[in-house]
C-alpha positions as a Markdown table, in Angstrom:
| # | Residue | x | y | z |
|---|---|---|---|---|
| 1 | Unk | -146.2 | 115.8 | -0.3 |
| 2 | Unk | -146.2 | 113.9 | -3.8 |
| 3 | Unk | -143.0 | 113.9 | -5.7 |
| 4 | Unk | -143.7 | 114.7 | -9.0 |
| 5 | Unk | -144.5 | 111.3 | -11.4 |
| 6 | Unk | -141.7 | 110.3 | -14.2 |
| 7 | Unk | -142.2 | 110.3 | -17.2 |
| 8 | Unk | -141.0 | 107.2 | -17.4 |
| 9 | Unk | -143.4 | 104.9 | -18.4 |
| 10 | Unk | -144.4 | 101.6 | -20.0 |
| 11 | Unk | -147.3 | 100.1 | -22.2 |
| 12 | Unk | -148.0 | 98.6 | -25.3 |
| 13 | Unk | -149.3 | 99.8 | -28.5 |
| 14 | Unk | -151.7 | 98.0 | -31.4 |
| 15 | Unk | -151.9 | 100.3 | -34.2 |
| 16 | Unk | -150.7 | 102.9 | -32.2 |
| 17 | Unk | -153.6 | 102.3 | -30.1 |
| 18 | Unk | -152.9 | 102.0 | -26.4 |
| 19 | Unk | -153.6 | 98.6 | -24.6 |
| 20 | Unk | -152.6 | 96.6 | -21.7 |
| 21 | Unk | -150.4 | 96.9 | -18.7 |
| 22 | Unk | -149.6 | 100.8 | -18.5 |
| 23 | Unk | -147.0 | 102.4 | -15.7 |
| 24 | Unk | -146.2 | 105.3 | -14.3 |
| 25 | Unk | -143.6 | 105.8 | -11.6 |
| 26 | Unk | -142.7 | 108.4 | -9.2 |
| 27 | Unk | -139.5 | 110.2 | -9.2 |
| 28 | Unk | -137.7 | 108.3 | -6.5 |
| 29 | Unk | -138.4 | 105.2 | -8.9 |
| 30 | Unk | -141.5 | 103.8 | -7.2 |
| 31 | Unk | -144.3 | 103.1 | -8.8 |
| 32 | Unk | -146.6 | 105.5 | -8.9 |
| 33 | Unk | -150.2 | 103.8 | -10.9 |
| 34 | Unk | -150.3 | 101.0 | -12.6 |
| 35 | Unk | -154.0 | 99.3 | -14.8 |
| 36 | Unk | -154.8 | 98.8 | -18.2 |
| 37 | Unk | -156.2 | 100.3 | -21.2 |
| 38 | Unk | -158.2 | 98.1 | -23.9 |
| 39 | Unk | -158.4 | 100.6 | -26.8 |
| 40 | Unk | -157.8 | 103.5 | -25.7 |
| 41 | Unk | -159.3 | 103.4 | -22.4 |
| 42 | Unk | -159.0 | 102.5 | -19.2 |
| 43 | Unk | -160.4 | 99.2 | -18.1 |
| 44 | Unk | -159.0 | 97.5 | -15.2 |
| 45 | Unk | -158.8 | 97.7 | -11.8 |
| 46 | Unk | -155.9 | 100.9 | -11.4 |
| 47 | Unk | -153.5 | 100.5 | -8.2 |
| 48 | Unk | -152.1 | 104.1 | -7.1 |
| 49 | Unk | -149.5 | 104.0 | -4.7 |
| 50 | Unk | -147.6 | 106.7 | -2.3 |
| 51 | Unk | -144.1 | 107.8 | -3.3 |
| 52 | Unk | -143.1 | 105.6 | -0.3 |
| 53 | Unk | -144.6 | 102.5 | -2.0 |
| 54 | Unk | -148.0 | 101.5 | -0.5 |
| 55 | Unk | -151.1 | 101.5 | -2.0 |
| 56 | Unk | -153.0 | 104.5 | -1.8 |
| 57 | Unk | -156.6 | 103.1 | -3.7 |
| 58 | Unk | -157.9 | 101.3 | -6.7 |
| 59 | Unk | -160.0 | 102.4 | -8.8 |
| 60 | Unk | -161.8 | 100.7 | -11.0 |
| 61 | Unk | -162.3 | 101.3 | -14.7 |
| 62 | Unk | -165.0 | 99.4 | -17.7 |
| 63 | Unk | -164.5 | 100.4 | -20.9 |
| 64 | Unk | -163.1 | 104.0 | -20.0 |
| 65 | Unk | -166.3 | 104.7 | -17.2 |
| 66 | Unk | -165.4 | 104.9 | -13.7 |
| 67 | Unk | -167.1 | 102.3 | -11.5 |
């Protein structure tokens, strides 16, 4: 069973425009996802990972499309 995800999370803004390294983390303080957005969307190669800290799967993002 998944523990429910923080809200606690971190990224930057440009023009209050998301970009770059975004995280999420679970609620025993392990990380949770962790990729990038470039505009707005994602793009990068996301990292999700069990509440008990190993990586679940990576997904990979272009310019907001999955693949």
């Amino acid at each position: 069973m998944l523990g429910k995800p923080l809200l606690k999370k971190s990224f930057f803004t440009r023009n209050n425009i998301k970009t770059r390294l975004y995280k999420i983390y679970h609620e025993n303080g392990e990380m949770w996802q962790t990729g990038s957005f470039v505009d707005e969307k994602l793009d990068s190669t996301w990292l999700i990972y069990h509440q008990e800290g190993f990586l679940e799967k990576k997904i990979n993002y272009q310019k907001g499309l999955y693949g």
